[in-house]
Short mmCIF file of the C-alpha atoms (twelve columns), coordinates in Angstrom:
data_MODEL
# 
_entry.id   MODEL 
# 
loop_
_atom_site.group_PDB 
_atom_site.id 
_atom_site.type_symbol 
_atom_site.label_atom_id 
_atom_site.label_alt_id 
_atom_site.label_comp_id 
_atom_site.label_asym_id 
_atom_site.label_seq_id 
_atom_site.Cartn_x 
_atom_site.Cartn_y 
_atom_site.Cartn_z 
_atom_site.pdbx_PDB_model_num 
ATOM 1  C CA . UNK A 1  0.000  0.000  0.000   1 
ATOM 2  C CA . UNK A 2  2.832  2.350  0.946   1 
ATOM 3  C CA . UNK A 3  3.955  1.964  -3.015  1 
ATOM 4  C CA . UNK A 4  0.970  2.855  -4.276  1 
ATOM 5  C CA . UNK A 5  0.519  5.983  -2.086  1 
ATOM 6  C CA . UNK A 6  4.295  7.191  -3.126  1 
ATOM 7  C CA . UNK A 7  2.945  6.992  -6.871  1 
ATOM 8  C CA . UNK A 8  -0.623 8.421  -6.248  1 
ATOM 9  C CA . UNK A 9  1.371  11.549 -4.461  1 
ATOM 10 C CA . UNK A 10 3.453  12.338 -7.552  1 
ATOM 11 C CA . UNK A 11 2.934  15.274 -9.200  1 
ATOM 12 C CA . UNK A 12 1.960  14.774 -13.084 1 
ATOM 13 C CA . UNK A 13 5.232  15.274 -14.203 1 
ATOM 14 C CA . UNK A 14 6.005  11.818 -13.010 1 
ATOM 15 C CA . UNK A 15 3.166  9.975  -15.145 1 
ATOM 16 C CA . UNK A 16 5.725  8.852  -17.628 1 
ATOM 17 C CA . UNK A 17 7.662  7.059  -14.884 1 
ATOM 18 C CA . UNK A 18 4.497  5.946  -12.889 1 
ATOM 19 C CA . UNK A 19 3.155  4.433  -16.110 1 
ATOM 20 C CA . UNK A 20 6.665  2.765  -16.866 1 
ATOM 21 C CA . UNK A 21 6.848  1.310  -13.084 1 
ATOM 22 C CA . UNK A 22 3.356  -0.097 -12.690 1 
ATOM 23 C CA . UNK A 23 3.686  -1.791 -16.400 1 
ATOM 24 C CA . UNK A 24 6.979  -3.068 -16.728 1 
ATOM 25 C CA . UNK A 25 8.658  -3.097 -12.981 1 
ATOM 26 C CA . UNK A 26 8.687  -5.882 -10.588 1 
ATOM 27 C CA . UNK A 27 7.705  -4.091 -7.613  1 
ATOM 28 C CA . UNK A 28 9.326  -5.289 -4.244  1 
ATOM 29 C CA . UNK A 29 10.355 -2.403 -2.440  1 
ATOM 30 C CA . UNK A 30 9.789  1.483  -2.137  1 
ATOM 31 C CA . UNK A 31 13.581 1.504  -2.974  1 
ATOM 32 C CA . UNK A 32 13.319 0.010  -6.055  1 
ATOM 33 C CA . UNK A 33 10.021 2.032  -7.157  1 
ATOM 34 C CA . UNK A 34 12.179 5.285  -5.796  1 
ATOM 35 C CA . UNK A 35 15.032 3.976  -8.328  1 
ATOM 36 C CA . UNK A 36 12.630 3.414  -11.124 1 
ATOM 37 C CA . UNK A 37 11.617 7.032  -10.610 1 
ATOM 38 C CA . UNK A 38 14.918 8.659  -10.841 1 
ATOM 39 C CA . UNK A 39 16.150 6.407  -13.397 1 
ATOM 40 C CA . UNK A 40 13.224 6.933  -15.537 1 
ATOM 41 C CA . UNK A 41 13.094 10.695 -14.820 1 
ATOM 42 C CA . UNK A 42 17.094 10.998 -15.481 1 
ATOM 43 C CA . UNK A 43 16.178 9.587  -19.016 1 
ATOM 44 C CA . UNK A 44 13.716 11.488 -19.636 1 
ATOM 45 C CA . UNK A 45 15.859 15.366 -19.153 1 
ATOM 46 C CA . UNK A 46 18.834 13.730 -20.715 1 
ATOM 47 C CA . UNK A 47 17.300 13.439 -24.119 1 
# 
């Protein structure tokens, strides 16, 4: 539950890495989602 109430609370800016998380992520920990987010986010402003 605590997963899913880190990735309801992000802002809309995220949706791209919520989307990408729920849909191809293994979820196990908060500290993986957290990763996911960053990683996905870092992709995202480096291109």
């Amino acid at each position: 539950m605590t997963i899913m109430s880190f990735l309801a609370g992000l802002s809309s800016e995220f949706e791209t890495a919520k989307s990408q998380i729920l849909f191809s992520f293994d979820i196990t920990s908060l500290k993986d989602v957290f990763s996911g987010v960053l990683c996905t986010e870092n992709t995202s402003s480096n291109q």
